[in-house]
N, C-alpha and C positions, 0 to 999 in steps of 0.2 A: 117195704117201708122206704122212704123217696130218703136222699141222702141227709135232707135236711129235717127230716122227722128224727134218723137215729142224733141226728145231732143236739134236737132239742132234748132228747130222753139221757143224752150225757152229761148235759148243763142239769137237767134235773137231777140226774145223779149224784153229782157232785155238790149243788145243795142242798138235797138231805144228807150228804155227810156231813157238811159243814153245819149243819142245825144240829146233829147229833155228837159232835163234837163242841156244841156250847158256844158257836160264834151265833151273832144275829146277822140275817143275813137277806140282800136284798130280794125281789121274786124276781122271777126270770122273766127276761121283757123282749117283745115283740117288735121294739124300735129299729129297725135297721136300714143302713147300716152301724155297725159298732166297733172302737176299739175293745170294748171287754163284755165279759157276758155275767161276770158276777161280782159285788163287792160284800167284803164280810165285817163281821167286827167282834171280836173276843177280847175284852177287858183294852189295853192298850194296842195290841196288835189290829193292823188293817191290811186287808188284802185285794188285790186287785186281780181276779182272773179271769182268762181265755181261757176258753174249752175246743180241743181242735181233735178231729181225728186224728189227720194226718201235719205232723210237725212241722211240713216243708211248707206246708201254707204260712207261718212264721214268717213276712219276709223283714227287710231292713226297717222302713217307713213304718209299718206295723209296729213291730219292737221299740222305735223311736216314739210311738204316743204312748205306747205302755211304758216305759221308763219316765216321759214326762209325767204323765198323771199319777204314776208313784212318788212321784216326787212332789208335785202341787197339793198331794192328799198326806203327804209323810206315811205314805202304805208300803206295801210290798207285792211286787209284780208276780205273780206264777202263772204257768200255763202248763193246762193238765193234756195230755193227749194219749193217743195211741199206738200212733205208729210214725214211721220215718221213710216214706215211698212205701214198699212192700215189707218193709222188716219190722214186726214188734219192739217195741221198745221194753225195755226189760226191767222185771220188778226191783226196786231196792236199789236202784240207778238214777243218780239227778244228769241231765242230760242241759248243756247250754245252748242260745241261739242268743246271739246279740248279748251277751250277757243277763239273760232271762232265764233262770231257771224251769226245767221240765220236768215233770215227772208222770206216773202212769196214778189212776186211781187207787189201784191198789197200793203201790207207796204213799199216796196220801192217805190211805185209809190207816196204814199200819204206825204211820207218824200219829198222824192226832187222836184214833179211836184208841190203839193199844200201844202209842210209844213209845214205839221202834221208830229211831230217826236212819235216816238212808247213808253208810259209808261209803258207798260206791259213787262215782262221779265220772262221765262219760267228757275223754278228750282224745286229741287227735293222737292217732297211736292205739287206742284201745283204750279199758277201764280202768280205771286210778283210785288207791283209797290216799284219802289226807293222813298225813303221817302228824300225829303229837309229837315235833321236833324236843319241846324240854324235856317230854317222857322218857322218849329215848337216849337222850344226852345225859340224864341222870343214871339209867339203866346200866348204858354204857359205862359211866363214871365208877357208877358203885361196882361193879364186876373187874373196875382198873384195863379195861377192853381197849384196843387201840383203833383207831378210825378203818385201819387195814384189815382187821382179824371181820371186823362188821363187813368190811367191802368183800369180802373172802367169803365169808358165812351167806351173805347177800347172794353174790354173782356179781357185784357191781363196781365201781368206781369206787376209791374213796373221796372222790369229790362228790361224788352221787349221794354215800352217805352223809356229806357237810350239808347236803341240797336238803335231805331229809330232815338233819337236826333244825335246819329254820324253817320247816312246816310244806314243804314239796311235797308233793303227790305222788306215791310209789305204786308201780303194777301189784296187781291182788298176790302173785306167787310171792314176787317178793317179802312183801310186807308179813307173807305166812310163814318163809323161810327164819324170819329176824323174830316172829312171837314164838315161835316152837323153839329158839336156840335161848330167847331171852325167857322165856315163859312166862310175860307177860303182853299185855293187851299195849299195842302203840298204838293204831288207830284209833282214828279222831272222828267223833259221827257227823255231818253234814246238818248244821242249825240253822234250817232253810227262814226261819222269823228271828234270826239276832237281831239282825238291822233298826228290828223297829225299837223307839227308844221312848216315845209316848205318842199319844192320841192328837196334837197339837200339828193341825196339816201345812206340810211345806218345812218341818223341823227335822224330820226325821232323813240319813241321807241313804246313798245306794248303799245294797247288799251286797257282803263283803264274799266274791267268788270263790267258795273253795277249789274249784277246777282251774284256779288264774294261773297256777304254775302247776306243773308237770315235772316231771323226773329231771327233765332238763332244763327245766327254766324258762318253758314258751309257753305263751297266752295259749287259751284255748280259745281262745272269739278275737275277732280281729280286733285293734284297741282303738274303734271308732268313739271318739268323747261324743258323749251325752249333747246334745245339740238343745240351745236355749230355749224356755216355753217360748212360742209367740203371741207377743204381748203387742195388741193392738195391732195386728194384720189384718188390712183391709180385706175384707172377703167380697167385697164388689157386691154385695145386697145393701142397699140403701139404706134398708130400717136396720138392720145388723149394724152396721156402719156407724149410723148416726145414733144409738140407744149406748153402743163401747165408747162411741165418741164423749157423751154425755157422762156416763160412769166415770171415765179418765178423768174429765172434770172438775167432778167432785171428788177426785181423789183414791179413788178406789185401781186397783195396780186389774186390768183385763187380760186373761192368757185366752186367745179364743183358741175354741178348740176344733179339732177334725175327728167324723164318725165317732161321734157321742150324742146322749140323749140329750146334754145340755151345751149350748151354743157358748158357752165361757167360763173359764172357772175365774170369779170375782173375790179378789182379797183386798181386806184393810183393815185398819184398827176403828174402828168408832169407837168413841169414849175410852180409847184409848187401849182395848182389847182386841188382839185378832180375829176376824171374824172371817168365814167365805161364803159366798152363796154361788151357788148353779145355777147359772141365768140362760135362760133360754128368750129366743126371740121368735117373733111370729103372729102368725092369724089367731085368733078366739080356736079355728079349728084345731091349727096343729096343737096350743094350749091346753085343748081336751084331748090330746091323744097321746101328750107328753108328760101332762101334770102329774099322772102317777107314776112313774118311772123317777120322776125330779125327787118327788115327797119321801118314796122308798130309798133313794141315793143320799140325801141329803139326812134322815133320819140314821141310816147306819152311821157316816161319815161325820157325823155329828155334826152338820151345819144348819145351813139354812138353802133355801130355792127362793124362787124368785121368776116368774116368764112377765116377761113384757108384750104386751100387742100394739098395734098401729093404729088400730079400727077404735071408737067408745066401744064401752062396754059399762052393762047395770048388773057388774056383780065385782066384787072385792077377791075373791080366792076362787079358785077351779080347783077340788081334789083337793082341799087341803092348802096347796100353793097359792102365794097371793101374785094376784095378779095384778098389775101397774102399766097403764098406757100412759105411750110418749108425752102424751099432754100433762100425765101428773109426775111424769119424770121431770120434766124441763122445770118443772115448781121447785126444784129441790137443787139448792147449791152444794150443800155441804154430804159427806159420806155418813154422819150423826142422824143429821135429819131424815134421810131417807133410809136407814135401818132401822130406826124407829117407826116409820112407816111397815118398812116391812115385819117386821117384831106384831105389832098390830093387826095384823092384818092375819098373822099364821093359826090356825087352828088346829095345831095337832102339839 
């Protein structure tokens, strides 16, 4: 099997988990290239994932549209993989890149089919479980224990234990040495979907890294900030250009986007509610090659689609998607009137 065959049989994998665990979820699509390869949707929560063998392929730029488009959809970024160069990546283990969460299939299977959420969290130095700082602060308290008797029981500092009580990341021994003396449970499981806070895209903000501090108090990812959508970057195609140009216009705010199936995520309020559509630009051809990828994205995400072409054309929607050339763009001032168009126009 060619490398890109087992790859599409991983993406398949991990959507029928995600069908089996009760999120709707888009088909696996053929467009590339892609930042993501699947989006889900389970009641309020949305997820946005890569599927990668190997985890090095992850790089900067990458990670950089998967944080943005987590962010323009109010989702949540994962990426599922298998390995890291030649080393398996290990079950029960979330693993960061860029501040992106990783994990292996089988910890996502064991999360959402029989959950079990993952404690273990992979940083520089080795593996780390999130310590319940108040748990153990109270533990400590009621026992009348002093900061030194824990640091002693530990192996550790008693500053190390202070790092704990406000929710630091302790090595696995440790953390086993402190529940067998206390006999109770400190660890804290890993709520890879807190973040998301509703369905409402562009509201919901980044996920809160449980691996962001360590025993010591260092990042585990380098603290590169989130760098802004690009909102109206010219991409030097003329009909792209001039169709964003047009959108701006009327009002509508344009992030175009890079390696995705739709050419811009479009947001605004018409009538006074937020709205976004996946616009895509192009020929009648690439229209019918894109329309269903838009229809299936834009259904989970709870939006709207949208492709525009340059050329006439005698049909109103392709797939579902309505379709609108320049010429019946340029008729429309306002961001109202042309969602109503679009509204009209959708059949699904």
């Amino acid at each position: 099997m060619t490398p890109e065959g087992a790859r599409d049989r991983s993406v398949q994998a991990v959507q029928s988990l995600l069908q089996k665990a009760g999120f709707f979820v888009t088909d696996t699509h053929s467009v590339r290239p892609t930042s993501f390869d699947l989006m889900a949707r389970r009641d309020s929560t949305l997820l946005i994932l890569k599927v990668l063998k190997n985890i090095d392929a992850l790089d900067a730029p990458e990670a950089d549209r998967l944080r943005e488009l987590s962010k323009l959809f109010g989702a949540e970024a994962l990426v599922v993989g298998q390995s890291s160069g030649a080393t398996e990546l290990a079950p029960g283990v979330v693993y960061y890149r860029y501040r992106i969460p990783i994990l292996t299939e089988e910890s996502l299977t064991e999360f959402l089919l029989e959950g079990v959420p993952p404690f273990l969290f992979s940083s520089p130095g080795g593996i780390f479980v999130r310590v319940d700082g108040g748990r153990l602060r109270e533990l400590r308290e009621a026992h009348n224990l002093s900061l030194g008797t824990l640091a002693s029981v530990a192996g550790v500092s008693r500053r190390t234990i202070q790092l704990y009580e406000g929710g630091g990341g302790a090595e696995v021994d440790v953390v086993e040495r402190l529940e067998r003396f206390l006999q109770e449970p400190i660890a804290q499981a890993i709520h890879l979907f807190s973040a998301i806070t509703g369905p409402t895209p562009g509201k919901a903000g980044p996920a809160a890294d449980p691996g962001a501090r360590a025993a010591g108090g260092s990042p585990t990812e380098e603290a590169t900030p989130t760098k802004s959508p690009r909102r109206l970057a010219w991409t030097g195609d003329a009909l792209r250009d001039g169709v964003f140009r047009q959108l701006d216009g009327m009002g509508w705010e344009v992030v175009v986007t890079v390696r995705c199936p739709f050419d811009a995520f479009t947001r605004g309020s018409p009538g006074g509610e937020q709205e976004f559509l996946l616009t895509g630009v192009g020929t009648l051809r690439s229209a019918q090659h894109r329309a269903e990828v838009l229809l299936g994205l834009a259904r989970v995400a709870e939006g709207h689609a949208v492709f525009v072409v340059g050329e006439s054309a005698n049909r109103t929607t392709i797939e579902g998607v309505p379709l609108v050339t320049t010429k019946e763009l340029s008729r429309h001032r306002g961001s109202e009137e042309f969602f109503e168009l679009i509204e009209e126009r959708e059949s699904w």
